[in-house]
C-alpha positions in Angstrom: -88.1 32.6 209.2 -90.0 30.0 207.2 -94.2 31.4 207.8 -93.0 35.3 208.2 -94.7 37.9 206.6 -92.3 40.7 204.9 -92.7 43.9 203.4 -90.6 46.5 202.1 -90.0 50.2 203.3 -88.2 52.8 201.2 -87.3 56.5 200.2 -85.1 58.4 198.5 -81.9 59.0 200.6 -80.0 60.7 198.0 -79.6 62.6 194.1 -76.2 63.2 192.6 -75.0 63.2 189.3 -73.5 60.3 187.8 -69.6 61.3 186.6 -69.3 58.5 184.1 -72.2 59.4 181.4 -73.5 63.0 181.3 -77.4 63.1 181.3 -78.1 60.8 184.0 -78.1 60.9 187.6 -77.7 58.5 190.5 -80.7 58.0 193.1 -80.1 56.1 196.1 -82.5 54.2 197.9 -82.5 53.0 201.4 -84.9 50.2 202.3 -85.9 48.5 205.2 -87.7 44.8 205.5 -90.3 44.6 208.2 -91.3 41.6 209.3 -95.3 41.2 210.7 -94.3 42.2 213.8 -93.2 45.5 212.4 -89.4 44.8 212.9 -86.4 45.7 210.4 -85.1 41.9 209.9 -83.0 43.6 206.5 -81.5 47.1 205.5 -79.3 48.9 203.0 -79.4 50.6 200.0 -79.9 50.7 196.6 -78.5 53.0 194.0 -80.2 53.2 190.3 -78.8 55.2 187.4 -81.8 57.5 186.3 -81.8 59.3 182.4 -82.6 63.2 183.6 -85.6 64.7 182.2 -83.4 67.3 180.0 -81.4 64.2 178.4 -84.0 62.2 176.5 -82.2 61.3 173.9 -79.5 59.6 175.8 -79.0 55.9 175.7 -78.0 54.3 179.0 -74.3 53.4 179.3 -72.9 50.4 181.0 -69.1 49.4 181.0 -67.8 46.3 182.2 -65.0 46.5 185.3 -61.6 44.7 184.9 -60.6 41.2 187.5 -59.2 42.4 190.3 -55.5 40.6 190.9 -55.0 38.6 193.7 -52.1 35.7 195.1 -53.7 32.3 195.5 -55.4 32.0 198.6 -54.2 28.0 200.1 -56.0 26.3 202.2 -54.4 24.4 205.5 -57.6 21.8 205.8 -55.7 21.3 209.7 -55.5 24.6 210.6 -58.0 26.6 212.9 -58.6 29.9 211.1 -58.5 33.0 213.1 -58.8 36.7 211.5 -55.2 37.6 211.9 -54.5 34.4 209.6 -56.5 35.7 206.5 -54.1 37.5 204.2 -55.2 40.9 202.6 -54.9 40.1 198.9 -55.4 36.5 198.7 -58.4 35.0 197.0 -59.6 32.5 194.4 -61.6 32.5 191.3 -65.1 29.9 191.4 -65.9 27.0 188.7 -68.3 28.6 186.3 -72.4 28.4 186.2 -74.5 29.1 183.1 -77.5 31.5 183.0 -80.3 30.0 181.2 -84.2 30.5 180.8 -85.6 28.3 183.5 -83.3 30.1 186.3 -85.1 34.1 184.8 -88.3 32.8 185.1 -88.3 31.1 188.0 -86.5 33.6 189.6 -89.0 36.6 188.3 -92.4 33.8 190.0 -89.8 33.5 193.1 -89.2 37.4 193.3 -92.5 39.2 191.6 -90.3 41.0 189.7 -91.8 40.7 186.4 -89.6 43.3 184.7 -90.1 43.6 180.8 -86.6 43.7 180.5 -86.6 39.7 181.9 -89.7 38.3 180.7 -91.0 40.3 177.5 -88.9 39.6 174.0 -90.4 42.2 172.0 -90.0 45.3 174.6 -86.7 43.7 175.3 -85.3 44.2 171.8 -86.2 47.5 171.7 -84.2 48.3 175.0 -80.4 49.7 174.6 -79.6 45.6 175.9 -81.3 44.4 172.3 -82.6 41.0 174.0 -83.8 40.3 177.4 -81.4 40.3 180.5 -81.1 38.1 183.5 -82.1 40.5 187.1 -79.7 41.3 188.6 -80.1 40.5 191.5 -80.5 36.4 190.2 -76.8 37.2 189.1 -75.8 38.3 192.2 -77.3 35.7 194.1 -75.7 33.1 191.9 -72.4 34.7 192.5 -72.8 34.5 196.1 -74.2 30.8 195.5 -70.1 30.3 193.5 -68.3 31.9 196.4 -70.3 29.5 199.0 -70.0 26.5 196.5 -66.2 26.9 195.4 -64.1 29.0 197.7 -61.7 27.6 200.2 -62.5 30.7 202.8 -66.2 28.8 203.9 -63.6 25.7 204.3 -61.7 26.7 206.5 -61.7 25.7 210.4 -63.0 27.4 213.3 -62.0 26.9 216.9 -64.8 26.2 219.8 -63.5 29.2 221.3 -63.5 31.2 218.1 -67.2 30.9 217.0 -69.3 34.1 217.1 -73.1 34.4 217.2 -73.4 36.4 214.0 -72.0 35.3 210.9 -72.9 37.6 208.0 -72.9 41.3 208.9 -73.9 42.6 205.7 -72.7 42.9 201.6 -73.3 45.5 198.8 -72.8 45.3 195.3 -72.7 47.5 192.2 -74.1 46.0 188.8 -71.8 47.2 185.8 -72.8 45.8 182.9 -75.8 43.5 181.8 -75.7 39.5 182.2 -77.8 37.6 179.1 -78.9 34.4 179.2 -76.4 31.8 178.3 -73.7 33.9 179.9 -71.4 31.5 182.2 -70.9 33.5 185.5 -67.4 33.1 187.8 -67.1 34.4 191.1 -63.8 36.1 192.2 -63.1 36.7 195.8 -60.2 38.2 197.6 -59.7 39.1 201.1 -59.7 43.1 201.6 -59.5 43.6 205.4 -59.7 42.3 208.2 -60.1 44.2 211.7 -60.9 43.7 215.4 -64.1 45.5 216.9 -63.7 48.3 218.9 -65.8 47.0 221.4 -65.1 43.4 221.2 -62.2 42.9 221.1 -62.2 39.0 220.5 -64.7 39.4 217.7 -62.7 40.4 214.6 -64.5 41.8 211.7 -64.0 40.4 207.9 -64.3 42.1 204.8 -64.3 39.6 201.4 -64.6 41.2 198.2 -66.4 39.6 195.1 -66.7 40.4 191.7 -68.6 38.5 189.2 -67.0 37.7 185.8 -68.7 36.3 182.4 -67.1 34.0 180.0 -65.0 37.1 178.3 -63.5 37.5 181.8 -66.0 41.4 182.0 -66.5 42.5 185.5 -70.6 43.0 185.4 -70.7 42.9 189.0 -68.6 44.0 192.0 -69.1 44.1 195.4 -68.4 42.9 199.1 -70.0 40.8 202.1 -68.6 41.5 205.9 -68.2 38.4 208.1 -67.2 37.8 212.0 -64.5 35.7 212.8 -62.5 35.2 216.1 -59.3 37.0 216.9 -56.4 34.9 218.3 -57.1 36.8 221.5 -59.7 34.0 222.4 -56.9 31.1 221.1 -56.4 28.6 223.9 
């Protein structure tokens, strides 16, 4: 809430190797954010690809993922939307968004996250990227911000008997390959499952898959965000 005080907790949850470029390893991270009254308001993970200690002269490598195919999710602007009527498969791709210098920087004074790799043209072109990079997590978010903005799912209607006190559950995401500035970003969502809880019945669980394209149609970023949605066991 607006006037709360965060802060973050972390530790290393997990080392393994990393099976697509020898010499570096994966560390995963699990965080928590603690609000001032010293409650977790946020969790998950992060996982970093690391250059091991007996690999220095290895340069990190990062390939791009390939667009997921999909059958044209169509929206019924009439119809009440319960999970059972989401079709695994279906999805849509977002208009696009361009990356440019005033969304970095104000997303590194937003964030605090300073990173050379944003801000700093000189280390920048020394890095394996050659220039600076957006965060990743700014790409991400703007993704999300496409999927919100452009896709029919958000438009769809829910029944009074039907609406459920939580909304999103949680997402994850894995970054593949860097975003510059003057990329144009697309957002491509498609439904992956769809479930009832165990417990609650009437509450049905939705999973929505997104990747995030550039202008050469690249994957650099895949993930997922979990949604509630009414079952039809509710429907009156």
């Amino acid at each position: 809430m607006i006037d709360d005080t965060i802060k973050i907790k972390w530790r290393v949850a997990e080392k393994t190797d990393d099976s697509a470029q020898t010499g570096f390893g994966l560390v995963k991270t699990a965080f928590q954010v603690i609000n001032q009254e010293g409650r977790a308001v946020y969790e998950g993970t992060l996982s970093t690809k690391v250059r091991k200690e007996a690999a220095k002269g290895e340069r990190l490598s990062l390939k791009p993922g390939m667009p997921w195919e999909f059958e044209e999710f169509v929206l019924d602007p009439d119809k009440f939307y319960y999970m059972e009527d989401f079709a695994i498969g279906t999805g849509q791709v977002s208009e696009g968004r361009t990356i440019t210098e005033v969304e970095v920087i104000n997303f590194a004074g937003l964030t605090g996250d300073y990173n050379p790799l944003y801000v700093d043209v000189p280390f920048a072109r020394g890095s394996v990227f050659g220039e600076r990079i957006a965060p990743p997590m700014l790409a991400w978010t703007i993704g999300m911000g496409l999927w919100l903005r452009d896709g029919d799912y958000m438009r769809t209607k829910v029944a009074p008997e039907a609406a459920t006190w939580a909304g999103h559950l949680g997402d994850g995401a894995i970054f593949l390959a860097s975003v510059k500035i003057g990329d144009t970003l697309r957002c491509l969502w498609r439904m992956e499952s769809a479930r009832a809880s165990k417990s609650k019945p009437e509450l049905g669980i939705v999973r929505v898959g997104l990747q995030i394209l550039n202008q050469r149609d690249e994957v650099v970023q895949e993930g997922y965000v979990s949604l509630t949605r009414g079952t039809k066991s509710v429907a009156k």
